[in-house]
C-alpha positions as CSV (number, residue, x, y, z in Angstrom):
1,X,0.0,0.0,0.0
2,X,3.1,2.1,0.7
3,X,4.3,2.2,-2.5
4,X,1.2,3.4,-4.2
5,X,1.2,5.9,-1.9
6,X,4.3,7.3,-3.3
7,X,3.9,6.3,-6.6
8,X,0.7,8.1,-6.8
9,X,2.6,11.0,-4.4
10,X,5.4,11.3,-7.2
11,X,2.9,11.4,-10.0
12,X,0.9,14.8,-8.5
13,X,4.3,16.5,-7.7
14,X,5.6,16.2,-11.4
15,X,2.6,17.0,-13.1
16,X,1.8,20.1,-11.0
17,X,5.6,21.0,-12.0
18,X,4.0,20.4,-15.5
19,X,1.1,23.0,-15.6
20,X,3.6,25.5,-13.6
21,X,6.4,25.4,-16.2
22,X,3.9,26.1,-19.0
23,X,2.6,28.5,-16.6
24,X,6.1,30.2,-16.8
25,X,6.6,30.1,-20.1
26,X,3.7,31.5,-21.1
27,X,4.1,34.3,-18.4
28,X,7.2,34.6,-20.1
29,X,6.2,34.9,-23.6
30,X,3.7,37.0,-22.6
31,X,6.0,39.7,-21.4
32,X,8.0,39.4,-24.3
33,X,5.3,39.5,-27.2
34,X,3.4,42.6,-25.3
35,X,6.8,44.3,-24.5
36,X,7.7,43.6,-28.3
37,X,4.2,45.4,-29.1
38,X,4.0,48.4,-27.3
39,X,8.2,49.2,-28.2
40,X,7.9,48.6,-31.8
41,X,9.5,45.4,-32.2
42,X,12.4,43.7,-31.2
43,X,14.5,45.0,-33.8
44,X,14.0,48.4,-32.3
45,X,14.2,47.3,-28.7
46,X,17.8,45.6,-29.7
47,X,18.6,48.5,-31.6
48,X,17.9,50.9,-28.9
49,X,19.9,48.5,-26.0
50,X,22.7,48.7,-28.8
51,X,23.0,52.2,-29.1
52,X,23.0,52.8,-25.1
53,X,25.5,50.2,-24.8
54,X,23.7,48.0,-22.6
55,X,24.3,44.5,-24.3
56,X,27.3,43.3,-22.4
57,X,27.6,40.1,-23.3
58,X,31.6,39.7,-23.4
59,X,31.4,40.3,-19.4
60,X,28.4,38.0,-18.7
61,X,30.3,34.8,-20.5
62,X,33.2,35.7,-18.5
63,X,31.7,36.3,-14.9
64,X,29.2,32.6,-15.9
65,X,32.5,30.9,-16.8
66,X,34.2,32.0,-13.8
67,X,31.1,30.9,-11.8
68,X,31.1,27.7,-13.0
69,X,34.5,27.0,-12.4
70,X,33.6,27.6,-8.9
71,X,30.4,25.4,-8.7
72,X,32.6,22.8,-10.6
73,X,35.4,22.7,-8.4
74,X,33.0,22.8,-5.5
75,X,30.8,20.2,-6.4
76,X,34.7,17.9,-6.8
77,X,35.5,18.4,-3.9
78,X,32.1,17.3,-2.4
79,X,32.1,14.3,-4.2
80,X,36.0,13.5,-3.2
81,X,36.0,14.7,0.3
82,X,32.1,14.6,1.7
83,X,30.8,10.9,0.0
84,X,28.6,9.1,2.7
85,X,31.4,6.6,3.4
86,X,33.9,9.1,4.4
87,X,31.4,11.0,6.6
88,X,31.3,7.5,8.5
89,X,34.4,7.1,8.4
90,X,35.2,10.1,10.1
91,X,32.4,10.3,12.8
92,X,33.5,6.8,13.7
């Protein structure tokens, strides 16, 4: 009976994650397509963030890179250093 339980538990949870990621994206596209509409277009938005020199996309690859360098290196050590049998190991 246990197991149905949680079968039918995991079943709910990933199909309310379902309706809320197309609720996202179409909160998302929303934005987008109205924002597109009452600017003039994308081509004029881009052409406007151009011109004010706020597309900075040199510095956002570098500082992501840099980022996940750090998440990488993080997550190696956790896996090296902090595996379940070593935590045993060391509280025993």
């Amino acid at each position: 009976m246990c197991v149905w339980s949680v079968k039918g538990g995991m079943k709910a949870v990933m199909w309310t994650d379902v309706v809320q990621v197309c609720f996202m994206v179409a909160g998302i596209l929303a934005v987008i397509i109205k924002g597109s509409l009452e600017h003039g277009g994308f081509g004029n938005i881009w052409s406007v963030m151009y011109d004010d020199q706020r597309i900075q996309f040199w510095e956002y690859v570098q500082s992501t890179s840099v980022c996940l360098s750090v998440v990488a290196t993080d997550l190696y050590i956790y896996r090296i250093v902090l595996t379940a049998s070593r935590v045993a190991k060391m509280i025993n």
